[in-house]
C-alpha positions in Angstrom: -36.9 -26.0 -51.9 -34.5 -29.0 -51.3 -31.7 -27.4 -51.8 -32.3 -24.2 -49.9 -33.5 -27.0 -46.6 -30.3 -28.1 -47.3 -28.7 -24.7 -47.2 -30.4 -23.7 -44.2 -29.4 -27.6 -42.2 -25.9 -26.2 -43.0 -25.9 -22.8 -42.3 -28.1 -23.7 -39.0 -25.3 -26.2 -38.2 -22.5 -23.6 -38.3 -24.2 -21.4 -36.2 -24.2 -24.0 -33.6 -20.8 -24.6 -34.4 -20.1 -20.6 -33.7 -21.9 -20.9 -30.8 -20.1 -23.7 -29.2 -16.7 -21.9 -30.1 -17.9 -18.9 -28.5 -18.7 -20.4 -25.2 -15.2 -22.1 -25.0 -14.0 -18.8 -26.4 -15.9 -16.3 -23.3 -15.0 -19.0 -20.8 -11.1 -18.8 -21.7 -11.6 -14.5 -21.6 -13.2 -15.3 -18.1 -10.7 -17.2 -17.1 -8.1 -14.6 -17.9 -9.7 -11.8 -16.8 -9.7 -13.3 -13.3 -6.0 -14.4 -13.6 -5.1 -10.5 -14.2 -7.6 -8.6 -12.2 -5.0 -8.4 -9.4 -2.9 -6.6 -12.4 -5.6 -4.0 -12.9 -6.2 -3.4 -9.4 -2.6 -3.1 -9.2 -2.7 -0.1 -11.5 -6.3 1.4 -10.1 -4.7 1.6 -6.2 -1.9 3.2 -7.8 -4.1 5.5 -9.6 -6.0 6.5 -6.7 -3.0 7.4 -4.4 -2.2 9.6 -7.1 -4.8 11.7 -7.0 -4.3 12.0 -3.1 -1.3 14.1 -3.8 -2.7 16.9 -4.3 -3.8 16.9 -0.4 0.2 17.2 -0.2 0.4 20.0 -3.0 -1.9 21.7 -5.2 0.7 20.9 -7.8 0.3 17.1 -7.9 -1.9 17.0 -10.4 -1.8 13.3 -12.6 -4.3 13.3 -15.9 -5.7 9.3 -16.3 -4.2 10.0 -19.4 -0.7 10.5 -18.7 -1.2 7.2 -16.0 -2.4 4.9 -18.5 0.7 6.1 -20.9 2.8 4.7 -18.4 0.9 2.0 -17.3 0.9 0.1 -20.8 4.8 1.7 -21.0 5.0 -0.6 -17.8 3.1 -3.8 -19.5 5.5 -3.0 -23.1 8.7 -3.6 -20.5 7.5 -6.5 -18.8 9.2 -9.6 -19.5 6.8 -12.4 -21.3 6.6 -15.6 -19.7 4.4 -18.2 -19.9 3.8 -19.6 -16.3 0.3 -16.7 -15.5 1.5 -16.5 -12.4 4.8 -15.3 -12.8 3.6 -13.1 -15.7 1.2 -11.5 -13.2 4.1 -10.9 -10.6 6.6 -9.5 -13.2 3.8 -7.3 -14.1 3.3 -6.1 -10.9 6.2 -5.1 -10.1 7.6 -3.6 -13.2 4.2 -1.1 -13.1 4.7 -0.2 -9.6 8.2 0.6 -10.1 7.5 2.2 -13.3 4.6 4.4 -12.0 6.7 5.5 -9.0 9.8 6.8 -11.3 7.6 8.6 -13.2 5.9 10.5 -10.2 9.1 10.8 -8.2 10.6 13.0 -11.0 8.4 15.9 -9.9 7.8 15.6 -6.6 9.7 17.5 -3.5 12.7 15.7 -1.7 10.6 15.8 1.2 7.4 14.4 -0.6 9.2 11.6 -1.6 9.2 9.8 1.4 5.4 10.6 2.2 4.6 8.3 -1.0 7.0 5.7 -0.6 5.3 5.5 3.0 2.0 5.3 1.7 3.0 3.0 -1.2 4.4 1.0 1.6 1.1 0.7 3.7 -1.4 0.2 0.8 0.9 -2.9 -0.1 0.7 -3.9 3.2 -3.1 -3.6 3.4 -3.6 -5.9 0.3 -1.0 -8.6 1.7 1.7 -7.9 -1.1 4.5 -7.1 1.9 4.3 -9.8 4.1 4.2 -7.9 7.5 1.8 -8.5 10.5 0.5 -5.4 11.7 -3.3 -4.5 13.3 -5.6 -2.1 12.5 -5.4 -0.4 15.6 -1.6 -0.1 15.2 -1.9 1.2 11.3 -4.8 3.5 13.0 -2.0 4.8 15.7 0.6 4.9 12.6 -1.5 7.7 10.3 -3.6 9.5 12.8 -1.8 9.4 15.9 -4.7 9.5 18.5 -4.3 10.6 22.5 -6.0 10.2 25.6 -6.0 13.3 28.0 -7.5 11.2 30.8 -4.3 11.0 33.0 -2.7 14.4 34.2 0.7 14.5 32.8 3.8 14.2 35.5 6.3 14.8 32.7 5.3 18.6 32.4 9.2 19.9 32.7 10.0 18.7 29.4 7.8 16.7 28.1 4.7 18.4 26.3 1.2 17.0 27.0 0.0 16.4 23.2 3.5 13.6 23.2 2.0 12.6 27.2 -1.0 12.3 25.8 -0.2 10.2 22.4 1.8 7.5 25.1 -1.3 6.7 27.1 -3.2 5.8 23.7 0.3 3.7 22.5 0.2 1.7 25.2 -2.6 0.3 24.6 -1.4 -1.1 21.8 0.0 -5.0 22.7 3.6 -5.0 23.4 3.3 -1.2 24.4 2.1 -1.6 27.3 4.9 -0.8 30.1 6.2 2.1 28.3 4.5 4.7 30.2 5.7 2.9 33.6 8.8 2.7 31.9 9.0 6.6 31.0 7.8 7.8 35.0 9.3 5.7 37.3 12.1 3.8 36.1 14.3 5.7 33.7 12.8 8.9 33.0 16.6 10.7 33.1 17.6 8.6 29.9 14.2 9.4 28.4 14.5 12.9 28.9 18.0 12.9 27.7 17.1 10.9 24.3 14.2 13.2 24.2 16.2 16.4 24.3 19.1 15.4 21.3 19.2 16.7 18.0 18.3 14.2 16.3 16.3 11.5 18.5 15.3 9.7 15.9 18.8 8.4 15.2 19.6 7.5 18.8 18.5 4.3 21.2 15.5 4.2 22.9 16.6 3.4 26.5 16.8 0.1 28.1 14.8 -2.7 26.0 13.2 -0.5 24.1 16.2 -0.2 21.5 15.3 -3.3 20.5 12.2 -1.4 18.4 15.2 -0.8 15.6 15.1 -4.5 14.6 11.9 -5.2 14.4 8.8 -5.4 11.8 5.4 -4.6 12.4 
C-alpha cells in the first residue's frame, strides 16, 4: 500500500508537471496564433475576391483546393527569418504575389486590370497601402452615383448620365468647383478634351491636370 501511495505522489506530481507545461505550452500557440492571424486573413481576403470573379466570367471558377495548393506553395517560398514581424511581412507579400500569378495566367487581358484594381482597394481598406481616401470617395470610385436634380446646360455634347455623375463628384472635398469650372469658365477646353480619342491620356484643363500626380 506504501509503495503504490508512493507511485500514485509521483505519478500525481507529473501530471501537475504536464499540466504546468501545457499552460506555458497553449499560451506560446496563443501567442502565435495572434502574431499570424494577419497571415491567414491575408489568404481568406484573397480567397474571397476569388470567388467574385465569376461575377466577371462564369469561367473564373477557383476550387479551395487548388488556393490552399498555392497558398502553402506561397509559405514553402517564403524566406525564414526570425524577427515575427518581418516573417509575417515576407509572408504577406510572397502569397499575395504568388496567388495573383497563378490567377493571372487564365484570366482575359482585359480582366487583368479589374483584379489588380480590386486587389488594390481591398489593400487599401485594411491599411496595407498607405493612401488616404474616404468612404464616400471609394463609394464614388466602384458605384459611380448621380444626382439628376440640376437640368443639364451641357446637352450639345455632353450626355446627362456624365452631367449627372459631376453634380454627385462635387460633393466630394476638393471637387467642389469642377462643375463651375466645366459651365462657365472653360467649357471649350472641356468639350475639346471630352471629344479626343483617347481622353484618358490627355490633361484635364486648367488646374485640374494636376489630378495626374496625385494619390487618393
Amino acid at each position: 500500500m506504501i509503495n503504490q501511495l508512493e507511485e500514485t505522489k509521483k505519478t500525481s506530481t507529473e501530471i501537475k508537471e504536464q499540466q504546468e507545461l501545457a499552460k506555458v505550452t497553449e499560451a506560446n500557440i496563443n501567442s502565435l496564433r495572434e502574431v499570424y492571424r494577419r497571415v491567414a486573413a491575408e489568404g481568406a481576403m484573397l480567397y474571397f475576391m476569388l470567388i467574385t470573379l465569376s461575377v466577371i466570367d462564369h469561367m473564373y471558377q477557383y476550387s479551395l483546393e487548388s488556393f490552399t495548393t498555392f497558398f502553402f506553395k506561397a509559405i514553402d517560398k517564403t524566406e525564414l527569418s526570425d524577427e515575427e514581424e518581418t516573417r509575417v511581412i515576407a509572408l504577406r507579400a510572397m502569397i499575395r504575389m504568388t496567388i495573383y500569378q497563378w490567377v493571372a495566367r487564365g484570366l482575359f487581358e482585359a480582366h487583368k486590370p479589374i483584379v489588380r484594381a480590386q486587389l488594390t482597394f481591398r489593400l487599401m481598406q485594411k491599411k496595407i497601402i498607405n493612401v488616404d481616401y474616404t468612404e464616400k470617395e471609394m463609394a464614388f470610385l466602384l458605384q459611380c452615383p448621380i444626382k439628376t436634380d440640376t437640368p443639364n446646360p451641357l446637352k450639345e455634347w455632353l450626355p446627362d448620365l456624365s452631367w449627372f455623375a459631376i453634380q454627385k463628384l462635387i460633393e466630394l472635398e476638393m471637387f467642389e468647383p469642377f462643375s463651375n469650372n466645366l459651365v462657365n469658365e472653360v467649357p471649350t477646353k472641356f468639350k475639346d478634351w471630352y471629344n479626343e480619342l483617347t481622353p484618358e491620356d490627355c490633361k484635364l484643363p486648367m488646374d485640374w491636370k494636376k489630378l495626374d500626380n496625385m494619390l487618393f
